[in-house]
PLY file of the C-alpha trace (Angstrom):
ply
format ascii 1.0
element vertex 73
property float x
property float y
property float z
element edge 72
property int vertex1
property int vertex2
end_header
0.00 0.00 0.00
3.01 2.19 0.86
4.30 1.92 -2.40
1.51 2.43 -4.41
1.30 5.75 -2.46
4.61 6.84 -3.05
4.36 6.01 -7.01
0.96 8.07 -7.05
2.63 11.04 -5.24
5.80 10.73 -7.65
3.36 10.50 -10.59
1.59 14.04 -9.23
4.78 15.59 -8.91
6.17 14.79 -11.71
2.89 16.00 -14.08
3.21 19.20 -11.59
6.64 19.53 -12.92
6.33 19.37 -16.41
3.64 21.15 -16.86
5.57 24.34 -16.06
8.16 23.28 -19.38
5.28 22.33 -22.00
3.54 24.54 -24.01
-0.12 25.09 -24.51
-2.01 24.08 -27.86
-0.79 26.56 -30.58
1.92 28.18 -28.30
4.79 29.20 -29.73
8.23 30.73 -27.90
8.49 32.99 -30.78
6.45 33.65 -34.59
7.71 32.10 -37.59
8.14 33.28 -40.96
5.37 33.91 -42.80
3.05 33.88 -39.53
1.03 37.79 -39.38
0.96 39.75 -36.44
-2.48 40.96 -35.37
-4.01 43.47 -32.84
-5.37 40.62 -30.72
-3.16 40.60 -27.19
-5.15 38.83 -24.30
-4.03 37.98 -20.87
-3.88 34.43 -20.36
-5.88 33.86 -17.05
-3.72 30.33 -16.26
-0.43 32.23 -16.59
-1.16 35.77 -16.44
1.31 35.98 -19.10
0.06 38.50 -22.26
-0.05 36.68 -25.53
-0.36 38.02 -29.03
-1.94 36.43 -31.78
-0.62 35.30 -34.90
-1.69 33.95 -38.20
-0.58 31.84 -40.51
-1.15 31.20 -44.23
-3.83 28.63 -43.58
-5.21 31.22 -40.95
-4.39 29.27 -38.28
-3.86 31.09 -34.74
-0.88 30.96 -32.91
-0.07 32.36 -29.73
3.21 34.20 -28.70
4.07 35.83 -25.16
4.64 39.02 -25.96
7.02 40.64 -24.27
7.48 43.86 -22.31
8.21 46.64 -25.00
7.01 44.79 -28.04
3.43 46.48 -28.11
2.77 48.64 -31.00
6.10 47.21 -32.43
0 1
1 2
2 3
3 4
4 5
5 6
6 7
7 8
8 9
9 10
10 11
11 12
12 13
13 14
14 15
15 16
16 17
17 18
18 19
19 20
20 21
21 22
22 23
23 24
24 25
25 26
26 27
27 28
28 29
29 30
30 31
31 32
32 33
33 34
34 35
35 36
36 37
37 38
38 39
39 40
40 41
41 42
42 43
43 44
44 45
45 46
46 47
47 48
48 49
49 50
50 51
51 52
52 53
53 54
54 55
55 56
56 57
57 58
58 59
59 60
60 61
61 62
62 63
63 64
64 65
65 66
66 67
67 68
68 69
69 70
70 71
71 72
């Protein structure tokens, strides 16, 4: 029983872990070529990080951080 406790608390911790290095669906670390800014900037209310929208040819969104002194750039 011991064990089985200790593998579900290492299993927890380790999700809890991760989750801080993976990125959310469409999430990118910075925009591609070819993706187009837009005006759209929202705060994110699981990170409280701002993100900007991007699209791509196929008009797909994508979702950058954007960072302090990039607004309006």
């Amino acid at each position: 029983m011991g064990v089985l406790i200790g593998v579900t608390v290492a299993v927890i911790v380790g999700l809890l872990i991760a989750s801080f290095f993976v990125r959310r669906y469409r999430e990118a670390t910075r925009p591609h070529s070819g993706w187009q800014r837009t005006d759209e900037v929202f705060n994110d209310p699981s990170t409280q990080r701002v993100m900007r929208v991007y699209l791509d040819t196929d008009g797909s969104r994508h979702y950058v951080e954007e960072r302090r002194g990039t607004r309006g750039a």
